[in-house]
C-alpha positions as CSV (number, residue, x, y, z in Angstrom):
1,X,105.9,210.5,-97.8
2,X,102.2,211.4,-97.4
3,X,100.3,211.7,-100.8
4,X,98.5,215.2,-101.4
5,X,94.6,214.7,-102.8
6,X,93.5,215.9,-105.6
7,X,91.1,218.8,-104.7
8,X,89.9,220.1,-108.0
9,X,87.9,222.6,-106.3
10,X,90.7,224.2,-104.7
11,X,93.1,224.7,-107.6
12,X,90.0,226.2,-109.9
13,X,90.3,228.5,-107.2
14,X,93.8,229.3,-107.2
15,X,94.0,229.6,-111.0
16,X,91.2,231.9,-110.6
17,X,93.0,234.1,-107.6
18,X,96.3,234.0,-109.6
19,X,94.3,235.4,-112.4
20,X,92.8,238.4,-110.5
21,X,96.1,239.4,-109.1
22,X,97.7,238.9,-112.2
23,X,95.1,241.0,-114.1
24,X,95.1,243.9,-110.8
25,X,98.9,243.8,-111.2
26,X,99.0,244.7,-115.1
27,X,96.2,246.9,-115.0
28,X,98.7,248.9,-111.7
29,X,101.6,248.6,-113.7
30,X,100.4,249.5,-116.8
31,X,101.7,253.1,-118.2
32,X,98.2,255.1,-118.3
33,X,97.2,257.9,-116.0
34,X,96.1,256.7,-112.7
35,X,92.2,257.4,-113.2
36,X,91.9,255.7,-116.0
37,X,93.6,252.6,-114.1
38,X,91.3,253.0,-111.2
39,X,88.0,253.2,-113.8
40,X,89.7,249.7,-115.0
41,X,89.9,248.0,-111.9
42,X,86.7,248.8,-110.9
43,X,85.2,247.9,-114.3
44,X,87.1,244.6,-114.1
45,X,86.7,244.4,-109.9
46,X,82.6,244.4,-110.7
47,X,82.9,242.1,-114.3
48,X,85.2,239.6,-111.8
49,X,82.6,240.0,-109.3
50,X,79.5,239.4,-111.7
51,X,80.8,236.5,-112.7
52,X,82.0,235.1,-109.3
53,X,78.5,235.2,-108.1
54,X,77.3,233.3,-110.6
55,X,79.5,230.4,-110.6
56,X,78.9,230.3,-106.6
57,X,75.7,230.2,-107.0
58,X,75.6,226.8,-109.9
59,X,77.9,225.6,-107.7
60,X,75.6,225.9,-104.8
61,X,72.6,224.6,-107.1
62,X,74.4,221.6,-108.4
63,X,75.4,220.7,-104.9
64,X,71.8,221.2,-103.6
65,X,70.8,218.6,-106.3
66,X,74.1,216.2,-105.4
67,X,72.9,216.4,-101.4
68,X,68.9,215.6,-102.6
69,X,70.4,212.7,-104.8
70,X,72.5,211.7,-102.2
71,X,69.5,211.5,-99.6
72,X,67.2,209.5,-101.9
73,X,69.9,206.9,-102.4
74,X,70.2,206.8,-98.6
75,X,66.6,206.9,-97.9
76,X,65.9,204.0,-100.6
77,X,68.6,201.9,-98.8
78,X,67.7,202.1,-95.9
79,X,64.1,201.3,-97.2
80,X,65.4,197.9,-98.8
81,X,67.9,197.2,-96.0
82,X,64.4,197.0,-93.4
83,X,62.6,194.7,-96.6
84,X,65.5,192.6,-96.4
85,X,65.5,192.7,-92.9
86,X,62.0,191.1,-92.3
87,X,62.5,188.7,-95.4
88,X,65.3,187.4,-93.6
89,X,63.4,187.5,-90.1
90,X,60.7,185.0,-92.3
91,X,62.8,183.2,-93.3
92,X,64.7,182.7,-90.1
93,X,61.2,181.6,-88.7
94,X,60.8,179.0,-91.5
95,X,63.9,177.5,-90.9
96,X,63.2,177.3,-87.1
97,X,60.1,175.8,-87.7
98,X,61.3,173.1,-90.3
99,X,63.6,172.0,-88.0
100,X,60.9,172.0,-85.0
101,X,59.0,169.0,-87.4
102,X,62.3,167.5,-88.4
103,X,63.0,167.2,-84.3
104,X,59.8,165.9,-83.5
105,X,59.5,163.0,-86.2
106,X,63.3,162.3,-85.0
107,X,61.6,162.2,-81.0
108,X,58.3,160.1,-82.9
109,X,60.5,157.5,-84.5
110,X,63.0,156.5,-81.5
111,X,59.7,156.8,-79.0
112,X,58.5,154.1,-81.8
113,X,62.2,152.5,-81.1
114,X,62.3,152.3,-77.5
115,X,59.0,151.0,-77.1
């Protein structure tokens, strides 16, 4: 069976929705005159809304800030990835070389050998 995620996101919205209907259904089915209803819903419709546009917008800041973090990280990686990169392309060239004099005392001494 495939496993479901955990999207917390998601069900803050659904609790949210079920609350609004929930709240638009009482306030219907309510026993008060129908004006009064309507002047309810629309006091509740705008409070709902008020609110609503201010948790989408600190959501929209806090992920802002999450992307910018996120982009620093990346940028300072890839920063130390091309540091490490050359250190390793040094080092590379000091091991080649090492070898290089190891090889040519190696050719030196059997020359000496042979000869």
């Amino acid at each position: 069976m495939a496993r479901k995620e955990y999207n917390p996101m998601a069900d803050s919205l659904k609790v949210i929705g079920g609350g609004i209907l929930g709240a638009g259904l009482a306030l219907l089915l309510a026993p008060q005159a129908g004006r009064k209803t309507r002047k309810d819903i629309v006091r509740y419709a705008k409070t709902v809304g008020g609110r609503t546009d201010k948790a989408v917008h600190q959501f929209s800041e806090k992920m802002d800030e999450y992307v910018d973090a996120v982009g620093h990280d990346v940028s300072e990686l890839l920063h130390n990835g091309k540091e490490m990169t050359q250190e390793a392309k040094r080092d590379l060239l000091s091991v080649i070389d090492k070898g290089q004099q190891r090889l040519e005392k190696q050719k030196s001494k059997i020359a000496q050998m042979i000869s």
